[in-house]
C-alpha positions as CSV (number, residue, x, y, z in Angstrom):
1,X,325.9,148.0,130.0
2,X,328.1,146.8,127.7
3,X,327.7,143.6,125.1
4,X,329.5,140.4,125.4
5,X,331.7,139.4,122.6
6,X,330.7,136.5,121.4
7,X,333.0,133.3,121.3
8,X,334.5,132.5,118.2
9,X,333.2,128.5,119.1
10,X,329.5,130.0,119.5
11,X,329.7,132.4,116.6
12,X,330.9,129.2,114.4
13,X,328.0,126.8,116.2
14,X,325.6,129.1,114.9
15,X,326.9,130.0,112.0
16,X,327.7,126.3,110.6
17,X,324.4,124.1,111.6
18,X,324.2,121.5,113.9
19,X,326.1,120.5,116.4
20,X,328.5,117.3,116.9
21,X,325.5,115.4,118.8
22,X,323.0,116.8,115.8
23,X,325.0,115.2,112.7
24,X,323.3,112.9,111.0
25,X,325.3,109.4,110.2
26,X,324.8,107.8,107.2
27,X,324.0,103.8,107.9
28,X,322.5,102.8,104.9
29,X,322.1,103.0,100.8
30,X,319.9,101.7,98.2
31,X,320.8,100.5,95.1
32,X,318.2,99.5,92.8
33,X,318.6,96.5,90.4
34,X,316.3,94.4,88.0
35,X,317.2,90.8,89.6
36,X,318.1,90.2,92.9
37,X,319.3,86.9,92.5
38,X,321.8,88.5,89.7
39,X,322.7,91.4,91.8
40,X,323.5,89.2,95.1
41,X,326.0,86.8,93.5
42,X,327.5,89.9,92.0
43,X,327.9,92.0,94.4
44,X,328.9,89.4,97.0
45,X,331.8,88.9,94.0
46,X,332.7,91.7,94.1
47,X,332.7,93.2,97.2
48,X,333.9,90.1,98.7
49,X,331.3,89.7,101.7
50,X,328.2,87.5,102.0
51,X,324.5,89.3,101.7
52,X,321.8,88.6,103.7
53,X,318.1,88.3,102.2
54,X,315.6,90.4,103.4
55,X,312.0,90.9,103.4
56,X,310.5,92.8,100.4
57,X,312.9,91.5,97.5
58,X,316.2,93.3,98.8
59,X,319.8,91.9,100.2
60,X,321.8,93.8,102.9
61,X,325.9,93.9,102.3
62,X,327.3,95.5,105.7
63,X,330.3,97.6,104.2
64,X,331.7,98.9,107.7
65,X,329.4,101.4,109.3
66,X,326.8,101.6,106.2
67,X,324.8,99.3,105.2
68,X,324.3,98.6,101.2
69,X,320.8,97.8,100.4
70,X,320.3,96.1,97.0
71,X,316.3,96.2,96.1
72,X,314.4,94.7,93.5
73,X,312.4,96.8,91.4
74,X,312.0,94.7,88.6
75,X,308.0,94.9,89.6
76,X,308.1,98.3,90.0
77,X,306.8,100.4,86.9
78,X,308.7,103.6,87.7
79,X,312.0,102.6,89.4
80,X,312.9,105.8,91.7
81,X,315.1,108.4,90.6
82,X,317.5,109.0,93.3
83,X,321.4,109.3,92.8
84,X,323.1,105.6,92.9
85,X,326.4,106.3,92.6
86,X,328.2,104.5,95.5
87,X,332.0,105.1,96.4
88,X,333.7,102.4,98.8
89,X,337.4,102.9,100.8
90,X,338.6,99.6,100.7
91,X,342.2,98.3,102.1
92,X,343.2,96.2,98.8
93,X,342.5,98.4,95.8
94,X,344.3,95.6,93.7
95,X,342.5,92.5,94.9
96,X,339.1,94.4,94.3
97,X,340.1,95.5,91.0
98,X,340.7,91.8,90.0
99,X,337.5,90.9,91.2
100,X,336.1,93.8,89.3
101,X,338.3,92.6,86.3
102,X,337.3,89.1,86.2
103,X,332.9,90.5,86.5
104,X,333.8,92.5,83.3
105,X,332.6,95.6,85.4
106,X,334.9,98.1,85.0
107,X,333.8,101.5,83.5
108,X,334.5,102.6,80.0
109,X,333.9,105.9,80.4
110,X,337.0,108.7,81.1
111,X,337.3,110.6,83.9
112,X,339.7,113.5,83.9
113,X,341.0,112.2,80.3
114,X,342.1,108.4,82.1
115,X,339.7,105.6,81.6
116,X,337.5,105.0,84.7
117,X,338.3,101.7,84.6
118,X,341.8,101.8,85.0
119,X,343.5,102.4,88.7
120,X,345.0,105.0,89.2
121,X,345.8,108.6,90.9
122,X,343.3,110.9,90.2
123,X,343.8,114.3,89.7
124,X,342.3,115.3,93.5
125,X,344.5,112.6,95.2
126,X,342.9,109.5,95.5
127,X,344.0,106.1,94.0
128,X,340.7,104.6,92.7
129,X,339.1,102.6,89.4
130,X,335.3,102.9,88.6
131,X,332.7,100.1,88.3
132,X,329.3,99.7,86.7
133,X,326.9,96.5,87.5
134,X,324.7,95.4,84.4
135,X,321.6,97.9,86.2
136,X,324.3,100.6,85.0
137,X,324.6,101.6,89.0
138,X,327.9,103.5,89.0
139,X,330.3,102.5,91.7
140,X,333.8,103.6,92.6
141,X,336.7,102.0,94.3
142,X,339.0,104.2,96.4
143,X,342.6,103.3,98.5
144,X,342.0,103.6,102.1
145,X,344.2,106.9,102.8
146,X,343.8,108.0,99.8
147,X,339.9,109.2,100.0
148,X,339.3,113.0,99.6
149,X,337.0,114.1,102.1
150,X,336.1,117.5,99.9
C-alpha cells in the first residue's frame, strides 16, 4: 500500500510548534521600581495614560493589548532578575520623545554608533529613541510602521 505524502501545511504544523489557537498572547509585563509613588507620576508622564493602583504595591498602565505592571520591591531584599527591557509602538514618536525630553530620561548610551537617546532610523528600519527611568529599567520608543517584527 503505498504512503501518503504529507501536506506541506501538516509537515510545517509539526514541524513549527503550536498551532494558531495554541500561541500564547502576551497581556502583561512587570517592571520593577524602588517607589511606586515615583514610578506612577513618571510613567503616567511619560506614557501619557493614567495608572491604576493595585493590590500589593503595583500600578497597572494598559498600553493596548498588554498590560504594564509597575511593582514595588523596595521591601523586597532580592529584587527578581528577569529581563525589563520594554519596547512600545506608539503613533507620535515626537510628542513622546518631548515628554521623554522634558523627564530627563533619555538614554546616554549608543546603539549602533548613534546615541540611544536621539530619534532616529536605526540600522534594522525602525524609527525609535531609548529611555531609562531612575530604577535604570530600559525602555524603547518605536514609530508605529516602523517596528521590526525579527
Amino acid at each position: 500500500m503505498p504512503e501518503k505524502k504529507k501536506t506541506r501545511a501538516a509537515a510545517t504544523e509539526k514541524s513549527s510548534g503550536p498551532t494558531t489557537n495554541d500561541v500564547p498572547t502576551l497581556f502583561r509585563l512587570t517592571m520593577e521600581v524602588g517607589d511606586l509613588n515615583e514610578a506612577a507620576e513618571f510613567y503616567s508622564k511619560l506614557l501619557g495614560l493614567v495608572g491604576r493602583l493595585q493590590a500589593g504595591s503595583r500600578v497597572y498602565f494598559t498600553c493596548g493589548p498588554v498590560t504594564l505592571q509597575v511593582v514595588d520591591v523596595s521591601s523586597v531584599k532580592k529584587p527578581h532578575p528577569a529581563a525589563k527591557a520594554l519596547s512600545f509602538v506608539v503613533n507620535d514618536l515626537d510628542a513622546v520623545f518631548a515628554r521623554a525630553q522634558s523627564l530627563q530620561c533619555l538614554s546616554t548610551e549608543e546603539v549602533h554608533g548613534e546615541p540611544g537617546g536621539r530619534i532616529s532610523v536605526r540600522p534594522w528600519g525602525e524609527r525609535s529613541f531609548y529611555a531609562e527611568d531612575q530604577w535604570h529599567n530600559p525602555l524603547c520608543f518605536v514609530e508605529a510602521g516602523t517596528g521590526y517584527p525579527g
